[in-house]
C-alpha positions as CSV (number, residue, x, y, z in Angstrom):
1,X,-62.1,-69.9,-25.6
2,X,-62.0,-73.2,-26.6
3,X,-59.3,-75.8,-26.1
4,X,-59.1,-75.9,-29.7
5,X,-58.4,-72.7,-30.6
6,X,-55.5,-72.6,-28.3
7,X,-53.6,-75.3,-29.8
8,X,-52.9,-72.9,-32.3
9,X,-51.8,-70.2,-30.4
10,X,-48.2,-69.0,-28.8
11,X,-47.7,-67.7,-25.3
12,X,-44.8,-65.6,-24.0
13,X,-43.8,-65.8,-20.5
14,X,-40.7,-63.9,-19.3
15,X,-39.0,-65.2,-16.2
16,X,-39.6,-68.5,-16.7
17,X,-36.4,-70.1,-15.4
18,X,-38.4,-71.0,-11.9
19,X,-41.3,-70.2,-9.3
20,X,-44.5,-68.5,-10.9
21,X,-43.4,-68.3,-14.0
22,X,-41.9,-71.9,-14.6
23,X,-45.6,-73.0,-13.6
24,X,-47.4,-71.0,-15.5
25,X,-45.7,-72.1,-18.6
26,X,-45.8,-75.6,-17.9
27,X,-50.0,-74.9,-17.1
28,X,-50.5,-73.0,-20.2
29,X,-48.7,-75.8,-22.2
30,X,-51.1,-78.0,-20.8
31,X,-53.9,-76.5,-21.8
32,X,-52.4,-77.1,-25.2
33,X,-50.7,-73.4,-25.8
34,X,-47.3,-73.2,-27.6
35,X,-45.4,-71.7,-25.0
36,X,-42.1,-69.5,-25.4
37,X,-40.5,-69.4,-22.0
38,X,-38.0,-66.6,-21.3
39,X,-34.8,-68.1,-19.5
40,X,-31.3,-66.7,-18.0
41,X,-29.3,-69.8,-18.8
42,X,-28.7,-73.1,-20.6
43,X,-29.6,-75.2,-17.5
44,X,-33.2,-73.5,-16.7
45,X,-33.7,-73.9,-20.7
46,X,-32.9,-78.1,-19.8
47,X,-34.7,-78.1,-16.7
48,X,-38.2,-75.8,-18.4
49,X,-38.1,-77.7,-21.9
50,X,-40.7,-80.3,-22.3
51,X,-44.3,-80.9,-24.3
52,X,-45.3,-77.4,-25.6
53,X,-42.7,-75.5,-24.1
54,X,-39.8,-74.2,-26.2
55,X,-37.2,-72.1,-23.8
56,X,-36.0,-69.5,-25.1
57,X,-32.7,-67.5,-23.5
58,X,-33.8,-64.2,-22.9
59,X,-32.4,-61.0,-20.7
60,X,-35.3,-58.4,-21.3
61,X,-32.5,-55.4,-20.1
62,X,-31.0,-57.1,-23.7
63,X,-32.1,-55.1,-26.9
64,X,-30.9,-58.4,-29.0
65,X,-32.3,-60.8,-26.8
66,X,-35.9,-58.8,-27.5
67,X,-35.6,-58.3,-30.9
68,X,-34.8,-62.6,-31.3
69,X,-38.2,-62.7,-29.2
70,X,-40.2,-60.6,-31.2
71,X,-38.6,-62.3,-35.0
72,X,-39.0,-65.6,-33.4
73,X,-42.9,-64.9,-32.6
74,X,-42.9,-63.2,-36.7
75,X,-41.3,-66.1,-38.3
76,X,-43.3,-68.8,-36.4
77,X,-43.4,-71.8,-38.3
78,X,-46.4,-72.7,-38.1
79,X,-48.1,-69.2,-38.2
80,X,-49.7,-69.5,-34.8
81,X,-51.4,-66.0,-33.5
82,X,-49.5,-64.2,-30.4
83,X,-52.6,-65.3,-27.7
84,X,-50.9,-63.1,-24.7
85,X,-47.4,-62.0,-23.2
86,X,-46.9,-62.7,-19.4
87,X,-44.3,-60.0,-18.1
88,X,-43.3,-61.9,-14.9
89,X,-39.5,-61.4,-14.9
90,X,-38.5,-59.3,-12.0
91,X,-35.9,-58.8,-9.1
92,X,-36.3,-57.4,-5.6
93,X,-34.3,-56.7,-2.7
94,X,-35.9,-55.0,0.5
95,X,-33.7,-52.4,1.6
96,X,-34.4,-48.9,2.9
97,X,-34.2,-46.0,1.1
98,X,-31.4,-44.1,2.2
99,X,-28.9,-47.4,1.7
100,X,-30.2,-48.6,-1.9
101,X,-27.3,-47.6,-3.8
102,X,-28.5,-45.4,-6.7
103,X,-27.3,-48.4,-9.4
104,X,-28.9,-50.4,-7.9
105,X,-32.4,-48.6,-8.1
106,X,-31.8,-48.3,-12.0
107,X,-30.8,-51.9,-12.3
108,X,-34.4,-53.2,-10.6
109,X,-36.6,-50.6,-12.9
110,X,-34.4,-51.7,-15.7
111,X,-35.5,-55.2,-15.4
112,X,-39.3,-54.6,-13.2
113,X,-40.4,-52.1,-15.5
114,X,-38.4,-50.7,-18.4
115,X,-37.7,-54.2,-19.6
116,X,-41.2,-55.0,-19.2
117,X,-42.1,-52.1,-21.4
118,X,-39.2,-53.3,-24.1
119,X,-41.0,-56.9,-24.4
120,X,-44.1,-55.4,-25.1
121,X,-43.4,-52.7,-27.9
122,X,-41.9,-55.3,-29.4
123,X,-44.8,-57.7,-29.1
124,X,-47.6,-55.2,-30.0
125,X,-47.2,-55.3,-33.2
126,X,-48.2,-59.3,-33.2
127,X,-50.6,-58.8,-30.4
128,X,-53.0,-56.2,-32.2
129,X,-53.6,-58.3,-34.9
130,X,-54.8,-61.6,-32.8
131,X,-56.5,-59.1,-30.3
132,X,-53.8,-60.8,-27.7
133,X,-53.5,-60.1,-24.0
134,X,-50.8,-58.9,-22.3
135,X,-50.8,-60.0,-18.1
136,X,-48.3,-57.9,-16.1
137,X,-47.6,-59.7,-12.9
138,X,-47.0,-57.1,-10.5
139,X,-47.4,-57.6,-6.5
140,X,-49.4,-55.9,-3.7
141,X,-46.5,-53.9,-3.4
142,X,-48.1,-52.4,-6.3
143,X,-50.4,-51.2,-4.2
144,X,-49.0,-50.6,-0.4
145,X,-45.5,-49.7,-0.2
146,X,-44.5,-50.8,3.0
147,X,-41.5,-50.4,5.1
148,X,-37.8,-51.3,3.5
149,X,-39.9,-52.2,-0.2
150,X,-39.5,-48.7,-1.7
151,X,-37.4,-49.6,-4.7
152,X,-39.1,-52.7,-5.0
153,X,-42.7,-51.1,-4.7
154,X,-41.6,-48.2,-6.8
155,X,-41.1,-50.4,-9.9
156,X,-45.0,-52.2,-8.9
157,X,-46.2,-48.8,-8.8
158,X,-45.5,-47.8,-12.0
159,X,-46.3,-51.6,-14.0
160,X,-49.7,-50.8,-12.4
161,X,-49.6,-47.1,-13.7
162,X,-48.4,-48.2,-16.9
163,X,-50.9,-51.5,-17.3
164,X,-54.0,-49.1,-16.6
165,X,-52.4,-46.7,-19.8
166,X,-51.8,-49.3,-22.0
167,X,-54.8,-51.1,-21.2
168,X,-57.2,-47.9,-22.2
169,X,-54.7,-47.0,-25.0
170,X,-55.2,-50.9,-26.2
171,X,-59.2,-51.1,-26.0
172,X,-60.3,-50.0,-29.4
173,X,-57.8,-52.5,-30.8
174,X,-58.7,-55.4,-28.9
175,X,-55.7,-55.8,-27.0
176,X,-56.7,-56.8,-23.1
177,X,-53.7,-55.7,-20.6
178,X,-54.7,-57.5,-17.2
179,X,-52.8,-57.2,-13.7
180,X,-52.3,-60.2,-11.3
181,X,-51.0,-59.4,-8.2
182,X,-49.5,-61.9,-6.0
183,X,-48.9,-61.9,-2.5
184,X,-47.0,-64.4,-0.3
185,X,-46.4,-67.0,-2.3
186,X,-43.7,-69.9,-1.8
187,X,-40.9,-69.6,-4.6
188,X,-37.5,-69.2,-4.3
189,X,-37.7,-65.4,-5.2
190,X,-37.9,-64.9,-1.5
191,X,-34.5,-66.2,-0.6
192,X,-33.1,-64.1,-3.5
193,X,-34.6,-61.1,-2.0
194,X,-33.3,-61.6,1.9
195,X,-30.0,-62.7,0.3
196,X,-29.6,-59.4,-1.6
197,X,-31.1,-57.7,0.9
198,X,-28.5,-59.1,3.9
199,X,-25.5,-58.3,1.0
200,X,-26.6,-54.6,0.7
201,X,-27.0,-54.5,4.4
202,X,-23.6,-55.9,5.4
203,X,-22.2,-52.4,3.3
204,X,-24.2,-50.3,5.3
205,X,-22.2,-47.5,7.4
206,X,-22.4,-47.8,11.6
207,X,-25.4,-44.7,11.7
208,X,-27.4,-47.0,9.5
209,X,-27.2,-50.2,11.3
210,X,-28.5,-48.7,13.9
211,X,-31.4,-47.3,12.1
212,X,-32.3,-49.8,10.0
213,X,-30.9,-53.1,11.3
214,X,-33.8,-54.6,13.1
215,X,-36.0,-53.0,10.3
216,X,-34.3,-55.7,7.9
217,X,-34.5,-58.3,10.2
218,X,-38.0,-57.6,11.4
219,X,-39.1,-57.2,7.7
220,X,-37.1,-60.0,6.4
221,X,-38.7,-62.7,9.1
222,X,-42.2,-61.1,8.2
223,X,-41.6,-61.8,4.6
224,X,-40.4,-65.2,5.3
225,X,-43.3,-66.6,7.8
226,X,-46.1,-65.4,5.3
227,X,-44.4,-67.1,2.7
228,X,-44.2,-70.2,4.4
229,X,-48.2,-69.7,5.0
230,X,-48.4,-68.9,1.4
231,X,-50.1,-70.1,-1.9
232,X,-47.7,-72.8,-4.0
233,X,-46.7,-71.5,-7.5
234,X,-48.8,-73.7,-9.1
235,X,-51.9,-71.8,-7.8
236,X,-50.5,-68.1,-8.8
237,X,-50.2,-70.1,-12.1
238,X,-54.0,-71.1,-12.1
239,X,-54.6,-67.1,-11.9
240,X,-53.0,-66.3,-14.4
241,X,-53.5,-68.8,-16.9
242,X,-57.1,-67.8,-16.3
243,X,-56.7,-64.6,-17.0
244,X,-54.9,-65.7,-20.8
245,X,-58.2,-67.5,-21.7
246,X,-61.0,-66.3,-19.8
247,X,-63.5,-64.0,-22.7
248,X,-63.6,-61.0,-20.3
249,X,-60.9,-61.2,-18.0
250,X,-61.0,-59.0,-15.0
251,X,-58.4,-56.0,-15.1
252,X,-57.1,-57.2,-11.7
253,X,-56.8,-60.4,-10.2
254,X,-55.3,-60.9,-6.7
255,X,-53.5,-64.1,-5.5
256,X,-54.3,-65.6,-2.2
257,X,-56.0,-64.5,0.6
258,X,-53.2,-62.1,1.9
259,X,-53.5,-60.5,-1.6
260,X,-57.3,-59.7,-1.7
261,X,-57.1,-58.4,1.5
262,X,-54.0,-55.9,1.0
263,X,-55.7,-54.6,-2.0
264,X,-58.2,-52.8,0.3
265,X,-55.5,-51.2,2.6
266,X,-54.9,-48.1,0.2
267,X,-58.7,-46.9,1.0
268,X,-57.4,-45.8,4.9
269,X,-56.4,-43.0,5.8
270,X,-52.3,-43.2,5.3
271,X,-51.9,-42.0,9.1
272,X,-54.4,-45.5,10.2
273,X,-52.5,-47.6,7.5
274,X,-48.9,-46.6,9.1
275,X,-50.3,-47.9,12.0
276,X,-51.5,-51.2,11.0
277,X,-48.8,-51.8,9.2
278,X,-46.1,-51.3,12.1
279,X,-48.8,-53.2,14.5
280,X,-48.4,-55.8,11.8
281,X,-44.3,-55.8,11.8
282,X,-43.9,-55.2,15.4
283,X,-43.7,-58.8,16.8
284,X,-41.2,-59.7,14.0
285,X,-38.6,-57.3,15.0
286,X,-35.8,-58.8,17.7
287,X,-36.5,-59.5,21.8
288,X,-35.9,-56.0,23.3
289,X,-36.5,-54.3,19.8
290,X,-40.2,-54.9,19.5
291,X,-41.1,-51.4,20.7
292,X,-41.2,-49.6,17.0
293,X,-41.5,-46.2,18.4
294,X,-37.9,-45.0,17.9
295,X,-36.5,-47.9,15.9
296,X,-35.5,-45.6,13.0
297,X,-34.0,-42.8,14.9
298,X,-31.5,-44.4,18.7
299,X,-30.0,-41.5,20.4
């Protein structure tokens, strides 16, 4: 694609308010893309406006707020073609299983996957036409579910599931649906996550502190330390703005090293990957707790 074909061409990218998807708006604007960036509230739409990128307020768990999107993309003014949608609003919390409230689990599909879905039914419609891309940023919790990220992973799970669907159901119209899965990467998406996570936590009852406390904490220092050791925003940005223009985009791209090398995990055997991956979370737990044995289950 050349640089002047995208100058007439709009970009959608959900989540936009900060952290991946702040920078990928601001990079695809750059390479001279009209970009409509999905925010919360009136002060990300201040702090995200500039040169080629036109905040808009958007909730995707909001019917209205999608069917705004979707007119504001029909009625363009200019007439530019839909070039892609980047899903990247999401929410996530690392809490075990048993003490996820049920709500709560509804609440983080409604906005990692169902709302997802809602943005781009709306979208097709000006996607198919201008053989548009759609670039679901899921996570390599889309591929291993580890420890305390069920809900979390569940919602990845099923973007993948659903992005391998939609990408075969898309092919004879022209519509590519690519993947990009990040791994640690420094945003402030982190700090939302251990802050929900200690808030869920602090309602858990006496048996499950005792189960699952130094889970949390060992999980939450992992999380932290490989996100200090992370990619910067701006590179996950690079990704994916690659994967909006490149000709023949990949159907997956990883980010950072900790990301291609997850991707592989899957292929052992699930008994050999429990292993590693408690080996792995074994020097994060607490002094005197760092033998994982019987963590889950104190007499």
């Amino acid at each position: 694609m050349t640089l002047s074909s995208e100058i007439s061409e709009l970009v959608v990218v959900t989540g936009a308010s900060a952290g991946i998807g702040a920078a990928t708006a601001r990079a695809l604007a750059e390479r001279g893309f009209h970009v409509l960036a999905g925010v919360r509230r009136d002060r990300d739409a201040l702090a995200i406006r500039g040169p080629g990128v036109e905040p808009l307020i958007l909730d995707i768990t909001e019917p209205d707020h999608i069917r705004a999107l979707a007119e504001r993309v029909a009625a363009d003014p200019r007439r530019r073609r839909l070039r892609a949608v980047v899903n990247n609003a999401a929410v996530q919390a690392n809490v075990p299983i048993e003490v996820f409230p049920i709500d709560e689990w509804r609440r983080m599909f409604e906005v990692n996957l169902f709302g997802q879905v809602a943005v781009i039914q709306a979208l097709l419609p000006a996607l198919i036409p201008a053989k548009g891309r759609v670039v679901n940023i899921s996570s390599v919790g889309g591929r291993v579910a580890m420890a305390s990220y069920g809900p979390y992973a569940a919602t990845k799970f099923a973007l993948e599931a659903v992005s391998d669907a939609l990408r075969r159901e898309q092919a004879a119209c022209g519509v590519g649906v690519v993947v990009i899965e990040p791994g640690a990467v420094r945003t402030e998406m982190l700090e939302r996550a251990i802050a929900a996570a200690g808030e869920l936590v602090s309602t858990m009852t006496s048996e499950q502190s005792v189960r699952y406390g130094a889970l949390v904490h060992a999980v939450n220092n992992q999380a932290a330390s490989s996100t200090e050791s992370g990619v910067p925003a701006d590179a996950a940005a690079k990704v994916i703005v690659k994967a909006v223009t490149a000709r023949r985009p990949r159907t997956r791209y990883p980010v950072g090293r900790e990301a291609a090398l997850i991707r592989w995990l899957p292929l052992l055997p699930d008994r050999t990957l429990d292993r590693v991956l408690a080996t792995a979370l074994r020097s994060h737990y607490p002094a005197g707790d760092r033998d994982t044995s019987n963590l889950l289950c104190y007499k």
